[in-house]
C-alpha positions as CSV (number, residue, x, y, z in Angstrom):
1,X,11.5,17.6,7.9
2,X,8.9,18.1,10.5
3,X,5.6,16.7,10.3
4,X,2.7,18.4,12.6
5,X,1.3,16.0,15.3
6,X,-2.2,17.1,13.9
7,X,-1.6,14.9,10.5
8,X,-0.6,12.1,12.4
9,X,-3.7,11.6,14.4
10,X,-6.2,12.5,11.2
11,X,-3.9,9.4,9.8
12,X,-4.2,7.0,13.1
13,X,-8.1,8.1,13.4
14,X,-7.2,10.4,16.3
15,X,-9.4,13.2,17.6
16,X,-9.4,15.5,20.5
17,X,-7.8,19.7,20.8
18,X,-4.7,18.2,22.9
19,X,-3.5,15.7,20.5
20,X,-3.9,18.3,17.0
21,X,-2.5,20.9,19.3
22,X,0.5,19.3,20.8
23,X,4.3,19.6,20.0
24,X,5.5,18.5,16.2
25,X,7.1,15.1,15.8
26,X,9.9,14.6,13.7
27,X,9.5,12.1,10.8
28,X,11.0,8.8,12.3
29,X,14.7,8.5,12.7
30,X,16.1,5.5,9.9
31,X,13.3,6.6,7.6
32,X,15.4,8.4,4.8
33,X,13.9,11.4,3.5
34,X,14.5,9.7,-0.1
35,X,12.0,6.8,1.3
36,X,9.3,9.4,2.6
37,X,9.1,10.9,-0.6
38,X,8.7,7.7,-2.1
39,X,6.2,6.6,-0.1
40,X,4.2,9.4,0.2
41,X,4.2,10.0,-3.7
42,X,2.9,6.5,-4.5
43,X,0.1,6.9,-1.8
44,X,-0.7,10.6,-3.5
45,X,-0.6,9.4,-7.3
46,X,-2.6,6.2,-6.4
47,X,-4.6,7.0,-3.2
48,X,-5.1,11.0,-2.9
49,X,-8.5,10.8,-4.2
50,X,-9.6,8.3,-1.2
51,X,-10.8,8.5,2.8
52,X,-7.2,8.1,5.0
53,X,-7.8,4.2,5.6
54,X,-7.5,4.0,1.5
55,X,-4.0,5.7,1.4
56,X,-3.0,4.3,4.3
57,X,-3.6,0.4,2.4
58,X,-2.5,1.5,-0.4
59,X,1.1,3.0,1.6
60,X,0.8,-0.7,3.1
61,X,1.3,-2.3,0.2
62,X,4.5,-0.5,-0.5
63,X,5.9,-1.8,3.0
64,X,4.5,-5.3,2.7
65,X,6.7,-5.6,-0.5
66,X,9.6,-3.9,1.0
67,X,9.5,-6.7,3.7
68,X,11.7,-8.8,1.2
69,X,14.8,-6.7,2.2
70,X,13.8,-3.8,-0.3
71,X,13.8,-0.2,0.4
72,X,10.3,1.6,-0.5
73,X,11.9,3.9,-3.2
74,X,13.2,0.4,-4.7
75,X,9.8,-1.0,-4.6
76,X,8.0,1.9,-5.9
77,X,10.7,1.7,-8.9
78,X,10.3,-1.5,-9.4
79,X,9.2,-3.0,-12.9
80,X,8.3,-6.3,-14.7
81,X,9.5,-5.5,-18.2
82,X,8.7,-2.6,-19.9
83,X,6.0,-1.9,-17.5
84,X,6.2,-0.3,-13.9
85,X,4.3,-2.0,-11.1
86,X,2.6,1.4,-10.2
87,X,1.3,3.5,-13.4
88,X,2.0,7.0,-12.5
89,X,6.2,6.0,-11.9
90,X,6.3,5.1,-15.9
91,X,6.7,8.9,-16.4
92,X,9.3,9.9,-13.9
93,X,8.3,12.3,-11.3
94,X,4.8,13.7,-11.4
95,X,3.5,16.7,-10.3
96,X,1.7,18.0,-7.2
97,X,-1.0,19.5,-8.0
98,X,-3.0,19.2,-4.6
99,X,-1.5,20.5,-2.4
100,X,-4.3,19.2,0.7
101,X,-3.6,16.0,-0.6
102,X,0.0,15.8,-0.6
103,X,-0.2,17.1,2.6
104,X,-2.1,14.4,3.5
105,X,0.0,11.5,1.5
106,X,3.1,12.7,3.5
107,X,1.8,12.5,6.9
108,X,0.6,8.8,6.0
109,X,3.7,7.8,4.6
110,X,5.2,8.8,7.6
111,X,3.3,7.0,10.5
112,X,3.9,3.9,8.1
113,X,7.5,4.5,7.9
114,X,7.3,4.9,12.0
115,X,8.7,2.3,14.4
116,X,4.5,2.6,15.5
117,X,3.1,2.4,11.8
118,X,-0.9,1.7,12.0
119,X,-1.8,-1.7,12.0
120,X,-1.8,-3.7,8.1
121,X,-5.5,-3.5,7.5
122,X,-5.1,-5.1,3.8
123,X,-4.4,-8.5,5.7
124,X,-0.8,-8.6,4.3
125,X,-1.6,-7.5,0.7
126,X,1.1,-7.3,-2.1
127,X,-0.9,-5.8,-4.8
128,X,-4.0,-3.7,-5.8
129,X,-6.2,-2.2,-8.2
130,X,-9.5,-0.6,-8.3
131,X,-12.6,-2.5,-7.6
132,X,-14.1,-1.8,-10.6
133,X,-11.1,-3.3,-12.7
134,X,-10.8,-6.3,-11.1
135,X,-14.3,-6.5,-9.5
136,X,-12.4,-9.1,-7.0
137,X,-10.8,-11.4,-8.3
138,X,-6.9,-11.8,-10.1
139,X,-6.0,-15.2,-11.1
140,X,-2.9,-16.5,-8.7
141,X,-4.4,-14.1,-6.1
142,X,-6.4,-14.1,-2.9
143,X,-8.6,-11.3,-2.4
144,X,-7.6,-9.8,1.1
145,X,-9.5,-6.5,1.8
146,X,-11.4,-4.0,0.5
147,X,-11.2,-0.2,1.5
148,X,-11.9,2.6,-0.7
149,X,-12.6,2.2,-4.4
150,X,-9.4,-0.6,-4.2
151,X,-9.2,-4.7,-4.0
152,X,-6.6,-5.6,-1.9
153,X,-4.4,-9.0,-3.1
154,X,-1.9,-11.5,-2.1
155,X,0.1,-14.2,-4.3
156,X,-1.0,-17.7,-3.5
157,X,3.0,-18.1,-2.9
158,X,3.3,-14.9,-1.0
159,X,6.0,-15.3,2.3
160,X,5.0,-11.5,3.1
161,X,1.5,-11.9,4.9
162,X,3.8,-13.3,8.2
163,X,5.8,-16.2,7.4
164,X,5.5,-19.5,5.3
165,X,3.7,-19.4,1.9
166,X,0.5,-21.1,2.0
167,X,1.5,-24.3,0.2
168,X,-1.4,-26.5,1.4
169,X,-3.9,-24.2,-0.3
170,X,-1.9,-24.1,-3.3
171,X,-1.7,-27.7,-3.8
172,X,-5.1,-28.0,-3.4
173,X,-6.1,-25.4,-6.1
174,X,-3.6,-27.4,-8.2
175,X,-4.8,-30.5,-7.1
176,X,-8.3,-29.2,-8.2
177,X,-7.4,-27.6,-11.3
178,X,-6.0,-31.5,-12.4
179,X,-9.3,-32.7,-10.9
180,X,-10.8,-29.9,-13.0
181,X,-9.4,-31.1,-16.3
182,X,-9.6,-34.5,-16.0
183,X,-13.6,-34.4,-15.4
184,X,-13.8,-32.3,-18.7
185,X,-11.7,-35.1,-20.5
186,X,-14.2,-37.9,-19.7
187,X,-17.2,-35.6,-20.2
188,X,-15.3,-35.0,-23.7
189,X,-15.6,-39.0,-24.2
């Protein structure tokens, strides 16, 4: 599959005739055509609606979970129980029904599936939502970004956001949710 050098620079923020005119790059080599599609159907069922930068995070997420060894399609299939850690993958494959938009969603998930992906603009985020659901803030998580109409988060134990977990900041939120509790006990007295 060949995707036109045109939807790559829309995706990197590109402008300019010779770029959007030049030759067609191949989707990356070691990016399996079963992982594109993965990609690029999470990033159209969650993110089609938004500007680029919004699918791009949301795509990001995707890879910054796969850092743990897993594959995109593995992480896009992923599930906690009965439910599926992306809504739209409950129900099996969806339709396309935009066709702009999946045009769009494919050429994003392929610059992040490129040896060159954009830069992680959702500061290492594992997880989202939209804005208005969590209006900022999911207990156990740090608020990292916002872009589009979605809130960006990482675990308090996260290793993905490049390296060690932050275990200083989670002892001290334990450390103050004891504080926390013991204060309420003597005003209790």
């Amino acid at each position: 599959m060949r995707i036109p050098a045109a939807a790559f620079a829309c995706v990197l923020g590109f402008s300019g005739a010779a770029l959007a005119a030049g030759p067609e790059k191949p989707v990356p080599e070691g990016a399996a055509d079963a992982d594109l599609a993965c990609l690029a159907r999470n990033v159209y069922h969650e993110a089609r609606g938004e500007p680029t930068a919004g699918m791009v995070a949301v795509g990001q997420v995707v890879m910054n979970r796969a850092r743990g060894g897993r594959t995109p399609c593995q992480v896009v299939a992923e599930r906690r129980g009965r439910r599926c850690q992306f809504s739209w993958a409950c129900g099996g494959p969806s339709a396309i029904r935009e066709p702009d938009a999946w045009q769009r969603s494919m050429a994003v998930a392929a610059s992040l599936l490129a040896a060159t992906a954009p830069p992680d603009t959702t500061g290492g985020a594992t997880f989202f939502s939209l804005c208005r659901i969590s209006s900022g803030s999911v207990p156990g998580r740090v608020l990292t970004a916002r872009i589009g109409s979605h809130c960006f988060f990482r675990s308090l134990l996260d290793t993905h956001a490049g390296g060690e977990a932050p275990l200083a900041r989670v002892r001290a939120v334990r450390g103050l949710a004891r504080l926390a509790k013991i204060l309420a006990a003597r005003r209790a007295r």
